[in-house]
DRENZA-584994 format. One record per residue (C-alpha): x, y, z. Coordinates in steps of 0.02 Angstrom, whole numbers, plus 50000, padded with zeros to 5 digits. Layout:
% DRENZA-584994
px->X | py->Y | pz->Z
...
This chain:
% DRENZA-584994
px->44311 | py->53867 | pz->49215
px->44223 | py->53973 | pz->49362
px->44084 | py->54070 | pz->49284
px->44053 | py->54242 | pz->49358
px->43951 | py->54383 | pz->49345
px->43983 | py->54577 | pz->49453
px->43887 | py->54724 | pz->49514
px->43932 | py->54882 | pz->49540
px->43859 | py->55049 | pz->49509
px->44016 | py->55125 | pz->49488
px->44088 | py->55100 | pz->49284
px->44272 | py->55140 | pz->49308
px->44283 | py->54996 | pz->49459
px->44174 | py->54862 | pz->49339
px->44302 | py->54915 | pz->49179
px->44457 | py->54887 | pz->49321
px->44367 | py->54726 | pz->49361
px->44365 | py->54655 | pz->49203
px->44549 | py->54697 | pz->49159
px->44607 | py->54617 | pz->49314
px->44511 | py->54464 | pz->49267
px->44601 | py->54462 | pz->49108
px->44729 | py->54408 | pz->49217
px->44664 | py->54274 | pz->49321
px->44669 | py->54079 | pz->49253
px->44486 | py->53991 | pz->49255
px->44385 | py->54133 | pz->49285
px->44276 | py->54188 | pz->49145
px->44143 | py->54339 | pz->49179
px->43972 | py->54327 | pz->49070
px->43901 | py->54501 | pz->49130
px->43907 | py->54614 | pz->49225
px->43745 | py->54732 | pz->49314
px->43765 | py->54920 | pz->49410
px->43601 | py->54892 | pz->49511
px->43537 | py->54745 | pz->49630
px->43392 | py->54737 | pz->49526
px->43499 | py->54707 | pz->49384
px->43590 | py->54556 | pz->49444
px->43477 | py->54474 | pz->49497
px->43403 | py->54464 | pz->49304
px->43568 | py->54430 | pz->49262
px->43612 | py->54288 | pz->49387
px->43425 | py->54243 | pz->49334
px->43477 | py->54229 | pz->49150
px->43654 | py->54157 | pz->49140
px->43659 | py->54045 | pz->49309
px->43835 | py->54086 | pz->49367
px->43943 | py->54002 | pz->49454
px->44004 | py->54131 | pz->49579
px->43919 | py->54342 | pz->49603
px->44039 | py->54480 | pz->49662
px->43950 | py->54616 | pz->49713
px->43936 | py->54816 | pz->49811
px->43851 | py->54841 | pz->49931
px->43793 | py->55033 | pz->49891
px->43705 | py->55000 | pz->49751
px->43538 | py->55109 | pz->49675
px->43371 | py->55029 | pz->49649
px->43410 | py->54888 | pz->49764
px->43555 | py->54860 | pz->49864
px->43684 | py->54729 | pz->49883
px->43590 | py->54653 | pz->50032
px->43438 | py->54644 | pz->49984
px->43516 | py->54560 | pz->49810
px->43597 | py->54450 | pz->49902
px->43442 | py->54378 | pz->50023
px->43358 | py->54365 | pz->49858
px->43496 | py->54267 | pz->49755
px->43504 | py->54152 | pz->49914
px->43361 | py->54102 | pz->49932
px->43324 | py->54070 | pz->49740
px->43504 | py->54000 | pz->49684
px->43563 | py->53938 | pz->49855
px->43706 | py->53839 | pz->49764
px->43784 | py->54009 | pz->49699
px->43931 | py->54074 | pz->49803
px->43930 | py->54265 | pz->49842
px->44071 | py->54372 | pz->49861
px->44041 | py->54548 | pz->49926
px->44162 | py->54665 | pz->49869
px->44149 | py->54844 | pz->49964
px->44244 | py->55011 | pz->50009
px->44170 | py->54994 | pz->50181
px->44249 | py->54893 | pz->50321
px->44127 | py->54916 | pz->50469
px->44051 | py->54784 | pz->50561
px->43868 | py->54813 | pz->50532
px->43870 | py->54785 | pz->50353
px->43991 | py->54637 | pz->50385
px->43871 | py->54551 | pz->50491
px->43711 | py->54608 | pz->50344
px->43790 | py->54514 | pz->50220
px->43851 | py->54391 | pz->50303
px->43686 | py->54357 | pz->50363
px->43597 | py->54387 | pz->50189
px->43721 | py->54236 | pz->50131
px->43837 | py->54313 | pz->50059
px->44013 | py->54171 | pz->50073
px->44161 | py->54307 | pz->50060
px->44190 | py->54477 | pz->50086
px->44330 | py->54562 | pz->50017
px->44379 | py->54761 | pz->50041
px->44394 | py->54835 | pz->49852
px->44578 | py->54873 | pz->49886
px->44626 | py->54683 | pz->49898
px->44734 | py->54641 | pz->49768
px->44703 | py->54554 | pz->49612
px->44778 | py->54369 | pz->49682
px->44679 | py->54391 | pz->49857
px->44513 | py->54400 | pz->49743
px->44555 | py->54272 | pz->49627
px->44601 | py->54156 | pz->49786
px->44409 | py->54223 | pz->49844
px->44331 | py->54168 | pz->49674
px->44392 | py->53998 | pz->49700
px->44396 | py->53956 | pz->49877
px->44198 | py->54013 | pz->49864
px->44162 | py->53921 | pz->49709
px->44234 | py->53778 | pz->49807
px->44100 | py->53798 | pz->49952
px->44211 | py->53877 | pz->50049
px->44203 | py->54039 | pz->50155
px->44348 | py->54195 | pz->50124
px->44362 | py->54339 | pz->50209
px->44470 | py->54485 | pz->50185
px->44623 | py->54479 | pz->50330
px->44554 | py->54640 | pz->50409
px->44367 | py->54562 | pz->50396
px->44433 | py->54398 | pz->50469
px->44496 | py->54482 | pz->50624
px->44343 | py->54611 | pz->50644
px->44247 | py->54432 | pz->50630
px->44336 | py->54351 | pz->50775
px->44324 | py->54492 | pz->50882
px->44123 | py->54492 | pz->50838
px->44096 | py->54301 | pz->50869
px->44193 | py->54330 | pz->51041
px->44060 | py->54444 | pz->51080
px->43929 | py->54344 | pz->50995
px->43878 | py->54484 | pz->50880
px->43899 | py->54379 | pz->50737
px->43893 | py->54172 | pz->50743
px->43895 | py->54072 | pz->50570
px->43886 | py->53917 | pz->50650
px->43735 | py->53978 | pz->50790
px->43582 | py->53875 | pz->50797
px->43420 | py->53968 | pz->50730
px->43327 | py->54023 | pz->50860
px->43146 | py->53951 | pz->50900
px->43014 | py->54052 | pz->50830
px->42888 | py->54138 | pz->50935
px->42700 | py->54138 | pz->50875
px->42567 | py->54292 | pz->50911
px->42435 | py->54245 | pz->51008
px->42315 | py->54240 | pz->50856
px->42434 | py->54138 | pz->50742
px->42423 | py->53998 | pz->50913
px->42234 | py->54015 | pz->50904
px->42244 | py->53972 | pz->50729
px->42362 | py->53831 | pz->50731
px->42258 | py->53742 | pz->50873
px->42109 | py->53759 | pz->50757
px->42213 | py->53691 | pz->50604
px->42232 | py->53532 | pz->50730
px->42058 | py->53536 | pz->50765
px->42067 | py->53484 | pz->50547
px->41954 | py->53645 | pz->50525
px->41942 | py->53732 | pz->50334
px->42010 | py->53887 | pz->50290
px->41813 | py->53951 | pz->50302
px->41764 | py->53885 | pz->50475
px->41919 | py->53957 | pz->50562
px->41879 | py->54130 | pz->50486
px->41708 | py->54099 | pz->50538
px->41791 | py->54040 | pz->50711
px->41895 | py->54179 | pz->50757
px->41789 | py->54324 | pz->50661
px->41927 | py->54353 | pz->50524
px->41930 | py->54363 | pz->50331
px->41959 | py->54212 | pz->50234
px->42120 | py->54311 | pz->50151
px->42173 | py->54336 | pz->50310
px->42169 | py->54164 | pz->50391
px->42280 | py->54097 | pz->50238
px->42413 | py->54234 | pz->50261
px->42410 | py->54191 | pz->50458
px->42428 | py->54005 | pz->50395
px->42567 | py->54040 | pz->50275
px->42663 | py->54170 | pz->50399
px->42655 | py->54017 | pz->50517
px->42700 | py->53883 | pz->50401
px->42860 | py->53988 | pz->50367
px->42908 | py->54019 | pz->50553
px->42904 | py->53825 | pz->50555
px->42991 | py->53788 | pz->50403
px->42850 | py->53664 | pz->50375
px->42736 | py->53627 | pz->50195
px->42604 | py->53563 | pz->50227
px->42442 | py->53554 | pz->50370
px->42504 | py->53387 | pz->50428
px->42692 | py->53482 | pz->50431
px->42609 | py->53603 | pz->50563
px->42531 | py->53490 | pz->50662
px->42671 | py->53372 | pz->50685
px->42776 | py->53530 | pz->50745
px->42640 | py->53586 | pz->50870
px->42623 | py->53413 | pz->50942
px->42811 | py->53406 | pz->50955
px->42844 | py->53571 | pz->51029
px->42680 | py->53599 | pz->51157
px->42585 | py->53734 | pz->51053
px->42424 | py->53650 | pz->51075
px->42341 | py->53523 | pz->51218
px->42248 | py->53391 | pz->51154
């Protein structure tokens, strides 16, 4: 059984939803939310299997739900399911995570075949989506499968990482560079994230391996 929650701020579309679901073998829906802030207290609360969700949403939108209920449940497939075919919020929620989008005029066996290709890991998109999405990875404006690219670093978060290898505190690189001691740990943790590292040895390592510093 594929466990499911929806969004939508829109009551009619949720009550057409659910009726169609009625319909659809292995599917069962434990709630559903009409705001981004909503669902993610409800994906918080019942840990589903699979979230469809708008993208025009109040409160918080379907993107911004969806960056959030990526990078917290990351084993949760998302479905967007929107009125709007355009390429810009194709490539959003794409990029937010989201693992199929479907137009909310696909029929009830094209989103039941999107509930469980996702739930299997899979990606599904829409046919209209799937050709606007070969058309943008032909013109690179959307690549699933691109490399990250390498982060760049201010000036000031370099100065700071060459004192972190110099093993300086917290306090004596504040002192160092003339800066609050609040401020040197947010440089240190806006830096830690660029580098997708944990710890002070994690940062070192990475600036030793990619030139940052000269020892």
């Amino acid at each position: 059984m594929i466990r499911i929650v929806i969004a939508d701020d829109h009551e009619m579309f949720r009550d057409g939803f659910k009726l169609m679901l009625t319909k659809q073998p292995g599917i069962e829906l434990l709630g559903e939310a009409e705001n981004g802030r909503e669902l993610l207290a409800l994906v918080k609360e019942k840990q589903p299997d699979v979230v469809v969700t708008d993208i025009k949403m109040p409160v918080m939108d379907g993107i911004e739900a969806v960056k959030k209920i990526s990078e917290l449940y990351p084993e949760i497939g998302i479905i967007v399911l929107s009125m709007f075919d355009e390429d810009d919020l194709i490539v959003d929620m794409l990029e937010a995570g989201a693992k199929g989008y479907l137009l909310k005029n696909s029929n009830k066996d094209q989103i039941g075949e999107a509930i469980h290709t996702v739930f299997n890991g899979d990606p599904f998109y829409c046919k209209t989506t799937s050709r606007k999405l070969t058309q943008m990875i032909a013109k690179s404006k959307y690549n699933p499968y691109r490399k990250k690219e390498k982060p760049e670093f201010t000036a000031r978060e370099l100065e700071v990482v060459e004192l972190v290898c110099r093993e300086m505190s917290n306090k004596e690189i504040a002192e160092k560079l003339f800066l609050s001691i609040r401020t040197v740990e947010g440089l240190r943790l806006k830096i830690a994230e660029k580098m997708n590292v944990k710890n002070p040895v994690g940062m070192v390592l990475y600036a030793m391996k990619n030139g940052l510093v000269k020892f």
